[in-house]
C-alpha positions as CSV (number, residue, x, y, z in Angstrom):
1,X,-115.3,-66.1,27.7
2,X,-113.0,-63.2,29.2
3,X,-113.5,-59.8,28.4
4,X,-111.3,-57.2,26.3
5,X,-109.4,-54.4,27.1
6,X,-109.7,-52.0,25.1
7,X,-106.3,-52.7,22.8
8,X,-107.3,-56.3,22.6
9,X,-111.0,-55.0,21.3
10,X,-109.3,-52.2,18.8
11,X,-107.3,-55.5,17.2
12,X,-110.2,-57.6,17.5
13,X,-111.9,-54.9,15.5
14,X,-108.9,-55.3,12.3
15,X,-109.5,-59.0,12.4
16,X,-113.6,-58.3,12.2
17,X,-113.3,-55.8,9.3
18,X,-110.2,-57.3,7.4
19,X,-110.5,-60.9,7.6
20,X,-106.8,-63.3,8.5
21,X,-103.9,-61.5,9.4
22,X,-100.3,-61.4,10.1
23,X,-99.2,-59.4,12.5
24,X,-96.7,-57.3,10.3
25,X,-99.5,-56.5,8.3
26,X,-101.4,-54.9,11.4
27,X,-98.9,-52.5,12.0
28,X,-100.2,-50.7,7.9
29,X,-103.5,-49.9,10.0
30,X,-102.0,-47.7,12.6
31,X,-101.2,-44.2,12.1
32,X,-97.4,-43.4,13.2
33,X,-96.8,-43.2,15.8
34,X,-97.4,-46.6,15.3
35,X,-97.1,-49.6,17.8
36,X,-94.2,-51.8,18.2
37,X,-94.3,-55.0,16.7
38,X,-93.7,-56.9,19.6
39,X,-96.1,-54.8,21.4
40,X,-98.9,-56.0,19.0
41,X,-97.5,-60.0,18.8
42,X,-98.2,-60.2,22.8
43,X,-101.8,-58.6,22.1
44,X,-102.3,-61.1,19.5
45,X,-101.2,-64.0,21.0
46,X,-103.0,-63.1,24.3
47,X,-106.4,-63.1,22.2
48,X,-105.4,-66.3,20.9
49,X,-104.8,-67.7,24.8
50,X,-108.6,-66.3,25.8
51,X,-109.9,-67.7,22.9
52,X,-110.9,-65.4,20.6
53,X,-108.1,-66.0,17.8
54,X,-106.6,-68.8,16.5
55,X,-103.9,-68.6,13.5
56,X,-101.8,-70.9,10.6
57,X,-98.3,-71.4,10.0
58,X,-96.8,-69.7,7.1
59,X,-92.9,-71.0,8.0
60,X,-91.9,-69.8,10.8
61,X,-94.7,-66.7,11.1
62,X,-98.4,-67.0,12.0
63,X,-101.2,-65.7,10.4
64,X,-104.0,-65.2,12.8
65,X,-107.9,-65.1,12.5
66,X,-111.0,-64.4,14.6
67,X,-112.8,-67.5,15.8
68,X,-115.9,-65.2,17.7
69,X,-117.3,-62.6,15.7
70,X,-118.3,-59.7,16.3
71,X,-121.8,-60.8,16.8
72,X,-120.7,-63.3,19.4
73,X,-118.3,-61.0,21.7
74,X,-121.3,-58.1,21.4
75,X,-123.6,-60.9,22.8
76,X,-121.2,-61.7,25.9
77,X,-120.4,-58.5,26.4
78,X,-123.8,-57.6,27.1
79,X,-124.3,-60.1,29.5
80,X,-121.5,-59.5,31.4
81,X,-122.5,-56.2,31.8
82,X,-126.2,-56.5,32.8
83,X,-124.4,-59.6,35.3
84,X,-122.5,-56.8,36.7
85,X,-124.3,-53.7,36.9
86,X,-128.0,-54.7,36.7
87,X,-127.8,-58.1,39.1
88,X,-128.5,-60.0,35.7
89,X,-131.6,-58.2,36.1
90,X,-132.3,-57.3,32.2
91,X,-135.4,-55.7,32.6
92,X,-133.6,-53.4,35.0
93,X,-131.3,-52.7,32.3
94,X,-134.2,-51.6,30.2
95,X,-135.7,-49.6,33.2
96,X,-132.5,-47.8,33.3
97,X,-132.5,-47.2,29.3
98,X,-136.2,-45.9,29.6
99,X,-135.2,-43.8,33.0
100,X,-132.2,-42.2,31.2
101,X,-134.3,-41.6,28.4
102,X,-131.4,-43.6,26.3
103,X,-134.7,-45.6,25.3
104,X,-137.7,-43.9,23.9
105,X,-141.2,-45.3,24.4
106,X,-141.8,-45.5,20.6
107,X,-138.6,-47.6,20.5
108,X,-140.0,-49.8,24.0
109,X,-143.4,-50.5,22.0
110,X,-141.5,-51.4,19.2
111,X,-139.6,-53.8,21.0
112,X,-142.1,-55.5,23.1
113,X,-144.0,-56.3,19.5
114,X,-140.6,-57.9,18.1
115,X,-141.3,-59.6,21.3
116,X,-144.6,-60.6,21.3
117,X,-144.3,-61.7,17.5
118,X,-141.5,-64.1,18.3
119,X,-143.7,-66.0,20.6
């Protein structure tokens, strides 16, 4: 699955947290100055071409919805970003997190027994 820019992943965020909906309706969540309608339609209907919406016709307007959750693009995301920057390497991720000290060695034993008791 493609990644998101950022605007596609601030929608994708109002779909996640709101449920189904229309695109008019979108434009309540934005403070002013707020987007242009047809500025947000081509958003929308470019999530729906990667995949990551779909929608229903209501006459001759769409109502769209989020077929990946959040759970799912947070997965991908992930690996596309230890693909790209850590040579799908993830322990080199880790050894990064522990080296930056983004990781601390409480929270590495911690996971290695999550780890251990899955097995």
């Amino acid at each position: 699955m493609k990644g998101l820019t950022a605007k596609e992943e601030e929608i994708m965020g109002l779909f996640w947290e709101k449920g189904p909906l229309f695109v008019k309706e979108m434009l309540a969540f934005y403070a002013e100055p707020r987007p242009h309608f047809n500025t947000l339609s081509t958003i929308v209907r470019g999530l729906e071409e990667k995949g990551y919406v779909a929608h229903k016709a209501f006459g001759n307007t769409y109502q769209y919805y989020p077929v990946v959750t959040r759970e799912e693009f947070s997965k991908g995301t992930l690996k596309r970003v230890i693909s790209k920057y850590f040579n799908n390497s993830y322990l080199g991720a880790v050894s990064s997190l522990v080296q930056e000290e983004d990781i601390s060695l409480d929270e590495l034993k911690a996971l290695i027994k999550q780890v251990e008791e899955r097995k």
